[in-house]
C-alpha positions, 0 to 999 in steps of 0.5 A: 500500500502506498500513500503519499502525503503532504500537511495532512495532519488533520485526516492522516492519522484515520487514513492509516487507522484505516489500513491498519484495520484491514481485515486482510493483515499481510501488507507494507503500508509505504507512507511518503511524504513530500515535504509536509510543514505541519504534524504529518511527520510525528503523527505517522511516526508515531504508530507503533506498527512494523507493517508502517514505513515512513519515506520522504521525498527530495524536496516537492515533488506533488502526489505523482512524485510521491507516488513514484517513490512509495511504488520504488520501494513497494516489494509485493506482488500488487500495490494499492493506493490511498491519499492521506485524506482518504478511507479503506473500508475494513474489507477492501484489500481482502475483497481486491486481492481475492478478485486479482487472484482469480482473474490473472489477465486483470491488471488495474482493479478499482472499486465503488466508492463513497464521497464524504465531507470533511467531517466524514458525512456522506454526501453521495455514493458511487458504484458505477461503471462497474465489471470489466470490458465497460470500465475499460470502454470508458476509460477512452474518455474518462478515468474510471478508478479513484486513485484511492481505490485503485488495486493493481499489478506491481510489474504492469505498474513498473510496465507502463508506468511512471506516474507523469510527475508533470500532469495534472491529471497523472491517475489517469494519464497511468491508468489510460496507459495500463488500459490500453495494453491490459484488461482493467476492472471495476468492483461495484462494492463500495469499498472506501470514501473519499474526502471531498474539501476544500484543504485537499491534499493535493490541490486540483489544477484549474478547470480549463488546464485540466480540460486540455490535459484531460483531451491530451490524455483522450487523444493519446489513449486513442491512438494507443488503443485503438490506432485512430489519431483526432484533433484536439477539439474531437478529444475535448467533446468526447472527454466525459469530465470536460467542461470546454466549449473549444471545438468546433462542428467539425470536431463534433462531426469525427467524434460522432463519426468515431463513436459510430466504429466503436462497436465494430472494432476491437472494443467489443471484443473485450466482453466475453459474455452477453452480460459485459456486451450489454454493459458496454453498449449502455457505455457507448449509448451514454457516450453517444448521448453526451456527444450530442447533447453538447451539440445539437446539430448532430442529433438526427444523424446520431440516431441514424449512426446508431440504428445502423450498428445495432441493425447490422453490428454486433450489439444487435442481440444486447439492446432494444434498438428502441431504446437508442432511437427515443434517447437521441433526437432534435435536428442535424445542421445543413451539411452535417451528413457530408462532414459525416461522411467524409470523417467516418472515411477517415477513420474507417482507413484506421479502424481496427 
Protein backbone atom coordinates (compact mmCIF):
# COMPACT_ATOMS: atom_id res chain seq x y z
CA UNK A 1 0.00 0.00 0.00
CA UNK A 2 1.33 3.43 -0.86
CA UNK A 3 0.32 6.97 0.09
CA UNK A 4 1.67 9.72 -0.39
CA UNK A 5 1.31 12.57 1.94
CA UNK A 6 1.75 16.42 2.26
CA UNK A 7 0.35 18.60 5.53
CA UNK A 8 -2.39 16.34 6.38
CA UNK A 9 -2.30 16.44 9.71
CA UNK A 10 -5.99 16.64 10.16
CA UNK A 11 -7.04 13.21 8.49
CA UNK A 12 -3.64 11.40 8.36
CA UNK A 13 -3.88 9.63 11.43
CA UNK A 14 -7.62 7.56 10.22
CA UNK A 15 -6.16 7.39 6.64
CA UNK A 16 -3.57 4.99 8.25
CA UNK A 17 -6.10 3.73 11.23
CA UNK A 18 -7.91 2.70 8.45
CA UNK A 19 -5.38 0.18 6.86
CA UNK A 20 -4.30 -0.90 9.79
CA UNK A 21 -7.95 -2.41 10.47
CA UNK A 22 -7.96 -4.05 7.36
CA UNK A 23 -9.46 -7.46 7.63
CA UNK A 24 -6.53 -8.54 5.40
CA UNK A 25 -3.19 -8.35 7.68
CA UNK A 26 -0.18 -9.21 5.13
CA UNK A 27 0.75 -5.92 3.74
CA UNK A 28 3.66 -2.98 3.81
CA UNK A 29 1.85 0.22 4.11
CA UNK A 30 4.98 2.98 2.48
CA UNK A 31 3.85 6.27 3.64
CA UNK A 32 5.72 9.12 1.66
CA UNK A 33 5.96 12.36 2.50
CA UNK A 34 6.83 15.39 0.17
CA UNK A 35 7.83 17.88 2.48
CA UNK A 36 4.90 18.36 4.93
CA UNK A 37 5.22 21.61 7.34
CA UNK A 38 2.63 20.61 9.74
CA UNK A 39 2.38 17.37 12.36
CA UNK A 40 2.26 14.87 9.28
CA UNK A 41 5.88 13.60 10.17
CA UNK A 42 5.39 12.90 14.09
CA UNK A 43 1.58 11.76 13.81
CA UNK A 44 2.81 8.72 11.28
CA UNK A 45 5.96 8.31 13.15
CA UNK A 46 4.23 7.62 15.90
CA UNK A 47 2.12 4.28 15.09
CA UNK A 48 3.75 1.60 16.87
CA UNK A 49 3.42 -0.95 13.86
CA UNK A 50 6.25 -2.73 11.90
CA UNK A 51 3.76 -3.24 8.66
CA UNK A 52 4.46 1.10 8.80
CA UNK A 53 7.06 2.51 6.62
CA UNK A 54 7.81 6.35 6.77
CA UNK A 55 9.89 7.65 3.31
CA UNK A 56 10.25 11.06 2.41
CA UNK A 57 10.70 12.77 -0.99
CA UNK A 58 13.84 15.07 -2.06
CA UNK A 59 12.34 18.21 -1.96
CA UNK A 60 8.27 18.72 -3.59
CA UNK A 61 7.53 16.76 -5.96
CA UNK A 62 3.12 16.73 -5.83
CA UNK A 63 1.27 13.23 -5.29
CA UNK A 64 2.91 11.80 -8.61
CA UNK A 65 6.44 12.20 -7.42
CA UNK A 66 5.30 10.64 -4.05
CA UNK A 67 3.75 8.11 -5.66
CA UNK A 68 6.57 7.16 -7.96
CA UNK A 69 8.85 6.91 -4.53
CA UNK A 70 6.37 4.57 -2.16
CA UNK A 71 5.99 2.24 -5.69
CA UNK A 72 10.18 2.18 -5.63
CA UNK A 73 10.24 0.63 -2.55
CA UNK A 74 6.90 -1.23 -2.65
CA UNK A 75 8.41 -5.37 -2.93
CA UNK A 76 4.87 -7.32 -3.31
CA UNK A 77 3.20 -8.78 -5.94
CA UNK A 78 0.46 -5.92 -6.04
CA UNK A 79 0.32 -2.24 -4.75
CA UNK A 80 -2.78 -0.38 -3.59
CA UNK A 81 -3.16 3.16 -3.33
CA UNK A 82 -4.97 5.55 -0.72
CA UNK A 83 -4.31 9.64 -0.47
CA UNK A 84 -3.87 10.75 3.15
CA UNK A 85 -7.15 12.27 3.29
CA UNK A 86 -8.98 9.02 2.07
CA UNK A 87 -10.59 5.84 3.92
CA UNK A 88 -10.05 1.87 3.03
CA UNK A 89 -13.41 0.37 4.33
CA UNK A 90 -12.34 -2.86 6.66
CA UNK A 91 -12.67 -5.21 3.85
CA UNK A 92 -11.04 -3.60 0.66
CA UNK A 93 -7.50 -5.41 0.42
CA UNK A 94 -9.39 -8.84 1.02
CA UNK A 95 -12.02 -8.29 -1.46
CA UNK A 96 -9.45 -6.53 -4.28
CA UNK A 97 -6.74 -9.15 -3.72
CA UNK A 98 -9.20 -12.08 -3.69
CA UNK A 99 -10.64 -10.93 -7.33
CA UNK A 100 -6.87 -10.35 -8.62
CA UNK A 101 -6.03 -13.94 -7.70
CA UNK A 102 -8.80 -15.40 -9.64
CA UNK A 103 -8.75 -13.06 -12.81
CA UNK A 104 -4.70 -13.23 -13.75
CA UNK A 105 -5.00 -11.20 -17.07
CA UNK A 106 -6.92 -8.18 -14.75
CA UNK A 107 -4.30 -5.62 -14.28
CA UNK A 108 -5.80 -2.47 -12.58
CA UNK A 109 -8.87 -3.17 -10.42
CA UNK A 110 -10.94 -0.13 -8.77
CA UNK A 111 -13.90 -0.10 -6.99
CA UNK A 112 -17.26 1.76 -5.53
CA UNK A 113 -16.62 4.41 -3.63
CA UNK A 114 -18.32 6.63 -1.04
CA UNK A 115 -17.98 10.72 -1.13
CA UNK A 116 -17.66 12.32 2.24
CA UNK A 117 -17.14 15.51 3.78
CA UNK A 118 -14.79 16.77 5.90
CA UNK A 119 -16.44 15.69 8.84
CA UNK A 120 -16.88 12.43 7.23
CA UNK A 121 -20.79 12.75 6.20
CA UNK A 122 -21.56 11.09 3.27
CA UNK A 123 -22.72 13.09 0.88
CA UNK A 124 -23.10 10.54 -2.09
CA UNK A 125 -22.17 7.12 -3.08
CA UNK A 126 -20.50 5.77 -6.44
CA UNK A 127 -20.67 2.08 -7.85
CA UNK A 128 -20.78 2.67 -11.49
CA UNK A 129 -19.35 1.95 -14.11
CA UNK A 130 -18.95 -1.43 -12.57
CA UNK A 131 -17.22 -5.09 -14.28
CA UNK A 132 -14.58 -5.05 -16.81
CA UNK A 133 -14.72 -4.52 -20.97
CA UNK A 134 -17.36 -1.34 -19.59
CA UNK A 135 -14.78 0.12 -17.46
CA UNK A 136 -12.25 -0.45 -19.97
CA UNK A 137 -14.63 1.01 -22.89
CA UNK A 138 -14.92 4.23 -20.53
CA UNK A 139 -11.64 4.90 -19.62
CA UNK A 140 -11.09 6.11 -23.51
CA UNK A 141 -12.86 9.30 -22.32
CA UNK A 142 -12.58 9.07 -18.51
CA UNK A 143 -10.96 7.70 -15.52
CA UNK A 144 -12.84 5.36 -14.45
CA UNK A 145 -10.60 4.34 -10.95
CA UNK A 146 -10.44 6.59 -7.92
CA UNK A 147 -6.73 6.59 -7.10
CA UNK A 148 -7.79 5.70 -3.53
CA UNK A 149 -9.43 2.52 -4.62
CA UNK A 150 -7.04 1.52 -7.45
CA UNK A 151 -5.60 -2.24 -6.70
CA UNK A 152 -3.22 -3.32 -9.36
CA UNK A 153 -0.30 -5.28 -10.64
CA UNK A 154 3.26 -4.31 -9.43
CA UNK A 155 5.14 -5.48 -12.67
CA UNK A 156 2.28 -3.75 -15.06
CA UNK A 157 2.92 -0.52 -12.99
CA UNK A 158 6.85 -0.63 -13.45
CA UNK A 159 5.50 -1.85 -17.19
CA UNK A 160 3.71 1.41 -18.04
CA UNK A 161 4.43 3.41 -15.74
CA UNK A 162 5.79 6.13 -14.05
CA UNK A 163 3.32 8.40 -12.51
CA UNK A 164 3.56 11.69 -15.01
CA UNK A 165 5.11 13.76 -12.28
CA UNK A 166 4.42 16.83 -14.82
CA UNK A 167 0.38 16.05 -15.42
CA UNK A 168 -2.43 17.45 -13.71
CA UNK A 169 -4.28 14.75 -14.12
CA UNK A 170 -1.43 11.60 -13.50
CA UNK A 171 -4.10 8.92 -12.38
CA UNK A 172 -5.47 8.93 -15.40
CA UNK A 173 -2.96 9.66 -17.56
CA UNK A 174 -1.00 5.94 -15.64
CA UNK A 175 -4.30 4.13 -15.66
CA UNK A 176 -5.34 5.27 -19.50
CA UNK A 177 -1.97 3.60 -20.14
CA UNK A 178 -2.50 0.43 -18.21
CA UNK A 179 -5.64 0.16 -20.13
CA UNK A 180 -4.71 0.48 -23.46
CA UNK A 181 -2.12 -2.59 -23.03
CA UNK A 182 -4.08 -4.86 -20.38
CA UNK A 183 -7.61 -5.64 -19.26
CA UNK A 184 -8.73 -3.48 -16.20
CA UNK A 185 -11.83 -3.74 -13.99
CA UNK A 186 -14.20 -2.07 -11.66
CA UNK A 187 -15.88 -3.75 -8.15
CA UNK A 188 -19.35 -2.46 -7.63
CA UNK A 189 -18.64 -2.67 -3.75
CA UNK A 190 -18.24 0.30 -2.03
CA UNK A 191 -15.06 -0.16 -0.59
CA UNK A 192 -13.59 3.23 0.61
CA UNK A 193 -14.61 7.06 0.88
CA UNK A 194 -13.31 9.88 -0.46
CA UNK A 195 -12.88 13.14 1.27
CA UNK A 196 -14.36 15.88 -0.89
CA UNK A 197 -12.90 19.59 0.87
CA UNK A 198 -11.60 22.39 0.18
CA UNK A 199 -7.96 21.56 2.07
CA UNK A 200 -7.43 18.56 -0.22
CA UNK A 201 -4.14 17.20 -0.25
CA UNK A 202 -3.09 17.94 -3.05
CA UNK A 203 -4.73 20.99 -4.74
CA UNK A 204 -6.76 20.38 -8.32
CA UNK A 205 -5.45 22.30 -11.50
CA UNK A 206 -7.85 24.89 -12.69
CA UNK A 207 -10.64 23.67 -14.64
CA UNK A 208 -9.90 24.80 -18.15
CA UNK A 209 -5.84 23.38 -17.62
CA UNK A 210 -7.37 20.25 -16.69
CA UNK A 211 -9.82 20.37 -19.66
CA UNK A 212 -6.98 20.43 -22.09
CA UNK A 213 -4.86 17.73 -20.37
CA UNK A 214 -7.87 15.81 -19.90
CA UNK A 215 -8.15 15.95 -24.23
CA UNK A 216 -4.31 15.32 -24.33
CA UNK A 217 -4.76 12.17 -22.32
CA UNK A 218 -8.13 11.06 -24.59
CA UNK A 219 -6.39 11.52 -27.55
CA UNK A 220 -3.34 9.75 -26.58
CA UNK A 221 -5.32 6.78 -25.28
CA UNK A 222 -6.97 6.70 -28.53
CA UNK A 223 -4.19 6.35 -30.62
CA UNK A 224 -2.57 3.77 -28.24
CA UNK A 225 -5.77 1.53 -28.14
CA UNK A 226 -7.47 1.64 -30.96
CA UNK A 227 -4.97 3.17 -33.64
CA UNK A 228 -7.08 6.43 -34.56
CA UNK A 229 -5.40 9.68 -34.41
CA UNK A 230 -8.03 13.03 -33.66
CA UNK A 231 -7.98 16.76 -33.34
CA UNK A 232 -7.94 18.26 -30.06
CA UNK A 233 -11.34 19.62 -30.26
CA UNK A 234 -12.88 15.85 -31.10
CA UNK A 235 -10.59 14.56 -27.63
CA UNK A 236 -12.37 17.79 -25.56
CA UNK A 237 -16.06 16.71 -26.86
CA UNK A 238 -15.52 13.32 -26.16
CA UNK A 239 -13.78 13.87 -22.59
CA UNK A 240 -16.52 12.91 -20.28
CA UNK A 241 -15.40 15.40 -17.16
CA UNK A 242 -14.52 18.09 -19.97
CA UNK A 243 -16.50 21.38 -19.45
CA UNK A 244 -14.88 23.26 -22.66
CA UNK A 245 -16.63 24.67 -25.15
CA UNK A 246 -13.30 24.93 -27.96
CA UNK A 247 -14.42 22.67 -30.95
CA UNK A 248 -15.59 23.34 -33.48
CA UNK A 249 -18.83 21.34 -35.92
CA UNK A 250 -16.38 19.72 -37.45
CA UNK A 251 -14.68 18.23 -34.42
CA UNK A 252 -18.08 17.11 -33.15
CA UNK A 253 -18.81 15.57 -36.54
CA UNK A 254 -15.43 12.97 -36.20
CA UNK A 255 -16.18 12.20 -32.75
CA UNK A 256 -19.91 11.05 -33.74
CA UNK A 257 -18.04 9.53 -36.72
CA UNK A 258 -15.74 7.76 -34.01
CA UNK A 259 -18.09 6.67 -31.69
CA UNK A 260 -20.08 5.02 -34.67
CA UNK A 261 -16.88 2.25 -35.47
CA UNK A 262 -16.52 1.90 -31.71
CA UNK A 263 -18.80 -1.25 -31.77
CA UNK A 264 -17.33 -2.52 -34.96
CA UNK A 265 -13.62 -2.57 -33.89
CA UNK A 266 -11.64 -4.09 -31.10
CA UNK A 267 -13.61 -2.58 -28.06
CA UNK A 268 -16.31 -5.49 -28.24
CA UNK A 269 -14.12 -7.52 -28.39
CA UNK A 270 -13.15 -7.41 -24.86
CA UNK A 271 -16.65 -8.55 -23.47
CA UNK A 272 -16.77 -12.03 -23.22
CA UNK A 273 -20.22 -12.76 -22.04
CA UNK A 274 -23.59 -11.12 -23.05
CA UNK A 275 -23.80 -9.57 -19.58
CA UNK A 276 -20.22 -7.40 -20.48
CA UNK A 277 -21.71 -6.67 -24.02
CA UNK A 278 -24.81 -5.21 -22.61
CA UNK A 279 -22.65 -3.14 -20.47
CA UNK A 280 -20.51 -1.79 -22.71
CA UNK A 281 -23.25 -0.91 -25.13
CA UNK A 282 -25.14 1.19 -22.16
CA UNK A 283 -21.20 2.93 -22.01
CA UNK A 284 -21.48 3.67 -25.79
CA UNK A 285 -25.01 4.73 -25.61
CA UNK A 286 -24.12 7.04 -22.69
CA UNK A 287 -21.21 8.14 -24.80
CA UNK A 288 -23.04 8.61 -27.72
CA UNK A 289 -25.76 10.63 -25.82
CA UNK A 290 -23.33 13.28 -24.19
CA UNK A 291 -21.51 13.76 -27.79
CA UNK A 292 -24.97 15.01 -28.97
CA UNK A 293 -26.34 16.81 -26.07
CA UNK A 294 -23.29 19.13 -26.35
CA UNK A 295 -24.02 19.54 -29.74
CA UNK A 296 -27.40 19.87 -31.07
CA UNK A 297 -26.51 19.74 -34.76
CA UNK A 298 -25.55 16.30 -34.86
CA UNK A 299 -28.62 14.64 -33.21
CA UNK A 300 -30.74 13.20 -36.32
CA UNK A 301 -27.58 11.74 -37.70
CA UNK A 302 -26.85 10.08 -34.05
CA UNK A 303 -29.67 8.10 -34.48
CA UNK A 304 -29.24 7.07 -37.69
CA UNK A 305 -25.46 6.27 -36.73
CA UNK A 306 -26.69 4.06 -34.03
CA UNK A 307 -29.57 2.19 -35.91
CA UNK A 308 -27.20 1.37 -38.26
CA UNK A 309 -24.86 -0.53 -35.68
CA UNK A 310 -27.11 -2.03 -33.99
CA UNK A 311 -29.37 -3.25 -37.01
CA UNK A 312 -26.39 -4.64 -38.52
CA UNK A 313 -23.20 -4.69 -35.94
CA UNK A 314 -22.67 -6.98 -33.18
CA UNK A 315 -24.75 -5.22 -30.47
CA UNK A 316 -27.88 -6.09 -32.02
CA UNK A 317 -28.51 -9.07 -29.56
CA UNK A 318 -27.86 -6.86 -26.45
CA UNK A 319 -30.16 -3.81 -26.55
CA UNK A 320 -33.65 -2.82 -27.71
CA UNK A 321 -32.76 -0.75 -30.96
CA UNK A 322 -35.75 1.41 -29.48
CA UNK A 323 -34.30 2.46 -26.69
CA UNK A 324 -31.42 4.24 -28.81
CA UNK A 325 -33.95 5.54 -31.08
CA UNK A 326 -36.03 7.60 -28.16
CA UNK A 327 -32.62 8.56 -26.49
CA UNK A 328 -31.23 10.59 -29.17
CA UNK A 329 -33.41 13.03 -31.17
CA UNK A 330 -33.65 17.05 -32.46
CA UNK A 331 -32.36 18.05 -36.00
CA UNK A 332 -28.81 17.97 -37.96
CA UNK A 333 -27.44 21.42 -39.19
CA UNK A 334 -27.36 21.72 -43.12
CA UNK A 335 -24.30 19.94 -44.31
CA UNK A 336 -23.71 17.87 -41.32
CA UNK A 337 -24.14 14.35 -43.42
CA UNK A 338 -21.12 15.37 -45.70
CA UNK A 339 -18.97 16.12 -42.90
CA UNK A 340 -20.04 12.92 -41.58
CA UNK A 341 -19.24 11.05 -44.43
CA UNK A 342 -16.04 12.36 -45.18
CA UNK A 343 -14.99 11.70 -41.35
CA UNK A 344 -16.26 8.41 -40.79
CA UNK A 345 -13.85 7.59 -44.25
CA UNK A 346 -11.08 8.87 -42.37
CA UNK A 347 -11.34 6.70 -39.53
CA UNK A 348 -12.72 3.81 -41.46
CA UNK A 349 -8.77 3.71 -43.02
CA UNK A 350 -7.88 3.20 -39.11
CA UNK A 351 -10.40 1.24 -37.80
CA UNK A 352 -9.14 -1.52 -36.03
Amino acid sequence: MVMPVYNAEDYVWLAVTSILDQSFADFDLIVVDDGSTDSTAAIVKHFDDARVHYAQTIGRTGAGGARNVGLGLARGTYVAFLDADDLAYEHRLATQLAYMDSHPKTALLGAGYDVIDSGGTILATLTKPSGAASVRLKMLFDNTIATSLAFARRNVLLEVGPFDESSAVQDYDLWARIASRHPIARLPEVLGAYRDHAASTYGAAGAETTDLVRARIVRRVLALSLGVEISLGTAMILGDASRSTDYALDDAVAALALLELLPLGAPWTWADSREERRASTCVWVEKLVTVVTREPRLHREAVRAALRVFVKGPARDVWDVGIVRSAIRVALAPGGRQRLRRARRVFAGNAP
